[in-house]
C-alpha positions, 0 to 999 in steps of 0.5 A, spaced: 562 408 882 559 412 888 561 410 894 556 405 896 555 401 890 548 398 887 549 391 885 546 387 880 545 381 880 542 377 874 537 371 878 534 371 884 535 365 887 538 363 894 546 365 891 542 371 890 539 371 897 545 371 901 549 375 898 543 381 899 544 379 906 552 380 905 550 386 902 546 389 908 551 388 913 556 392 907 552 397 906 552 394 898 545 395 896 542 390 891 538 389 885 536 382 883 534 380 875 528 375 876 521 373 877 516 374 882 517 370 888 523 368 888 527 366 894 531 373 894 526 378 895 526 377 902 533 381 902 533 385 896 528 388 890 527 383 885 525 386 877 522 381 872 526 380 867 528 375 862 535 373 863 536 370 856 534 376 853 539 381 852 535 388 851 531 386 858 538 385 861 542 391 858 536 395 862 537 392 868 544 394 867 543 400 866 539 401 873 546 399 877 554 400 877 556 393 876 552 386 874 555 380 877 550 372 876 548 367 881 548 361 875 553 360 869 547 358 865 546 365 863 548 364 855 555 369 854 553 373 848 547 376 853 552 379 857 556 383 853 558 390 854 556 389 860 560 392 867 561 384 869 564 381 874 566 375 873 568 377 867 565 374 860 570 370 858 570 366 865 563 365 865 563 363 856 568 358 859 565 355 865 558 354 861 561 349 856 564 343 858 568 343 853 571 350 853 572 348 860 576 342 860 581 344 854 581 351 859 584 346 865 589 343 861 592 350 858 592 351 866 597 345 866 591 342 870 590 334 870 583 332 868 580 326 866 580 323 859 575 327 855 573 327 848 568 332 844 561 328 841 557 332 836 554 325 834 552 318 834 558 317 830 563 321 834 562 315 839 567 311 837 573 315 836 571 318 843 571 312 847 577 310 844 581 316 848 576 315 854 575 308 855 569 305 858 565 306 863 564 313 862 560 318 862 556 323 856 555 330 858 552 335 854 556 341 853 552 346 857 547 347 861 547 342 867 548 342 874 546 338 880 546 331 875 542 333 870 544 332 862 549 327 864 549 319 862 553 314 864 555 308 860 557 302 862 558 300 855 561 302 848 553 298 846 550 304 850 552 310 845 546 311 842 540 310 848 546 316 852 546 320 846 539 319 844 537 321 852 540 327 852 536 329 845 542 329 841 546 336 843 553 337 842 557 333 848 563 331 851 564 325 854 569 323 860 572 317 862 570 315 868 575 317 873 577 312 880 578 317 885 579 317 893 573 323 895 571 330 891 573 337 893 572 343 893 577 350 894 575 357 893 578 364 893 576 371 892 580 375 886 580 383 886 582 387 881 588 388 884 590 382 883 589 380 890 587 373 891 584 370 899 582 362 899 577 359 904 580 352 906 579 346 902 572 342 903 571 335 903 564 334 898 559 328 899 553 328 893 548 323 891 543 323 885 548 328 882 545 334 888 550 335 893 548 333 900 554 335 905 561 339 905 566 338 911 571 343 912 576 343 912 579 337 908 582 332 913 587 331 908 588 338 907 594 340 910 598 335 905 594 338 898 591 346 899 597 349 897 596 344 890 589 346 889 591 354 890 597 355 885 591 351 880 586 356 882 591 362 882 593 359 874 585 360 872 584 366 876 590 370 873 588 367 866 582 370 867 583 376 869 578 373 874 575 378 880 570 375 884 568 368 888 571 363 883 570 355 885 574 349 883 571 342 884 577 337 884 577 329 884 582 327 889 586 321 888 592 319 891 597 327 892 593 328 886 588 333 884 584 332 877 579 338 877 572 337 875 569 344 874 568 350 876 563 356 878 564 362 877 560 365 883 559 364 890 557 355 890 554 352 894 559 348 898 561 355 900 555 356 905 558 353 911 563 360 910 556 364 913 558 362 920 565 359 919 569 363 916 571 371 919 568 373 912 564 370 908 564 367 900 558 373 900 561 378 903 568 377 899 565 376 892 561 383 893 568 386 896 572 383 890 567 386 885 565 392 889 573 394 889 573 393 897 579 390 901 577 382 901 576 379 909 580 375 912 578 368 911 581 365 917 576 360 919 573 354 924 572 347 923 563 346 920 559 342 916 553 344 912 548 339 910 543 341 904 537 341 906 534 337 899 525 337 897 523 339 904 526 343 911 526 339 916 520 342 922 524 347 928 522 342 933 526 337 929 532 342 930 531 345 936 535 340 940 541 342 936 547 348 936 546 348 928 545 354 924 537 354 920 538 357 914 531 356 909 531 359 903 523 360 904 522 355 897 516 351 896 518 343 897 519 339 891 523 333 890 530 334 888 530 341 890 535 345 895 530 348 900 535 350 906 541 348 909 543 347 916 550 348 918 555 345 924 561 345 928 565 340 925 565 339 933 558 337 934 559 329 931 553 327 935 549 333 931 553 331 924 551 324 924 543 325 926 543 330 921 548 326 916 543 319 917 536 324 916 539 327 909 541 320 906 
């Protein structure tokens, strides 16, 4: 590899984004795979190609020295032969839930009771092992809520599988928790391993709307929540940014998912953080020594649909962050980021995103 490495990362959206502008500040160039006008072309040059075409994305990994995603739901057998990190089998896992939870539990990681469904059929052995309320997931591709069904009663079977149009699914019992967590670490090919501190996640309609770090109760749980991720990172041989999500109950962590990229409750890390989830992802692949992660109290609020007017921040000592997409429901637009210290800032900001 030349010492300045050319990047590529397969998606151009806003991951993409922010790590081309990790990358300028390293001296890593970058090269995005998507389309025109997605978000990433702001910091980086982004080639039109089809990322589930294997042809198209060889030849887009032939232009550069290594290939890194910013989605999961890149089918595994397009990124084959490719100089990846993560590596294919961590992103194979992280894509289908089920190859996930049975992952986990290899891991000696606890999760919730989960049972595959293939077909209406399948329902009453499944739920038989979770029990009800529970939740229908499709195997693959979902994200921000979208292919998941809740069920209130085994009666509502078919109506949730019907929903999901019949693909492979697992289904999980619902699991009563205290709150929802998230741990990140970077992995080199080393083996050496930094962690950020855990964060406190709060969601609504399955989108993720505000993160805390670090986790009030941190102290008693983020030496739980490293020695899982260091189990799944070494199991996998893993090299990049790794998120874990967990469900917190009691002293108890049950893990949820993971990403095997940079994640969106890791943006606060752009200013609270002496490196960021970006710069260190692109260290880790780029064989470059990981940063320090030692870090400050912040709070990131997503920005969902629209990003507020500049009148409407100006008053407030936050961090602006637009991803310079267009408005629409439900989508992530931006983020604002807080020192935890500003309570009055994060309660205006707080109520505002509800």
């Amino acid at each position: 590899m030349s010492a300045s490495p050319r990047v590529g990362i397969l998606g151009a959206g806003q991951l993409a984004l922010m790590l081309a502008e990790a990358g300028r500040e390293l001296g890593v160039e970058v090269l995005c795979a998507g389309r025109d006008g997605d978000c990433a072309e702001a910091a980086a040059p982004v080639l039109q190609v089809e990322l589930g075409h294997r042809a198209e994305v060889a030849a887009f990994a032939a232009r550069v020295d290594l290939v890194t995603i910013e989605s999961e739901n890149i089918d595994a057998s397009v990124l084959r032969g490719l100089k990846l990190y993560p590596n294919e089998r961590a992103v194979e896992i992280a894509q289908d839930r089920w190859l996930e939870k049975n992952f986990f539990v290899d891991c000696g990681i606890a999760v919730a009771p989960f049972a595959a469904v293939n077909s209406v059929e399948d329902f009453a052995g499944a739920l038989a092992k979770t029990g009800v309320p529970a939740i229908l997931k499709t195997r693959r591709m979902g994200y921000d809520g979208k292919g998941q069904v809740r069920m209130k009663a085994a009666s509502e079977a078919e109506a949730a599988f019907a929903d999901v149009v019949g693909v492979p699914c697992i289904v999980e019992g619902m699991v009563a928790f205290d709150t929802e967590v998230s741990l990140l670490a970077a992995r080199n090919a080393q083996g050496e391993i930094v962690f950020w501190p855990l964060v406190e996640n709060f969601h609504r309609e399955g989108i993720l709307r505000m993160s805390v770090a670090p986790f009030s109760r941190a102290e008693a749980l983020q030496g739980l929540a490293e020695r899982y991720m260091r189990s799944v990172m070494e199991r996998l041989e893993y090299v990049g940014v790794l998120a874990i999500e967990f469900f917190v109950r009691g002293e108890e962590l049950i893990a949820n998912e993971m990403a095997p990229r940079v994640h969106n409750s890791g943006h606060w890390t752009i200013e609270g953080s002496e490196t960021s989830q970006f710069a260190n992802h692109l260290r880790a692949i780029c064989g470059l020594p990981l940063g320090s992660t030692a870090s400050k109290p912040m709070v990131m609020l997503n920005c969902i649909g629209t990003m507020p007017a500049e009148s409407e921040t100006a008053a407030f000592p936050l961090f602006r962050h637009d991803y310079g997409k267009a408005a629409r429901p439900g989508r992530k637009v931006g983020h604002l980021t807080f020192p935890a210290s500003e309570t009055a800032a994060v309660e205006e900001w707080r109520g505002r995103l509800r």
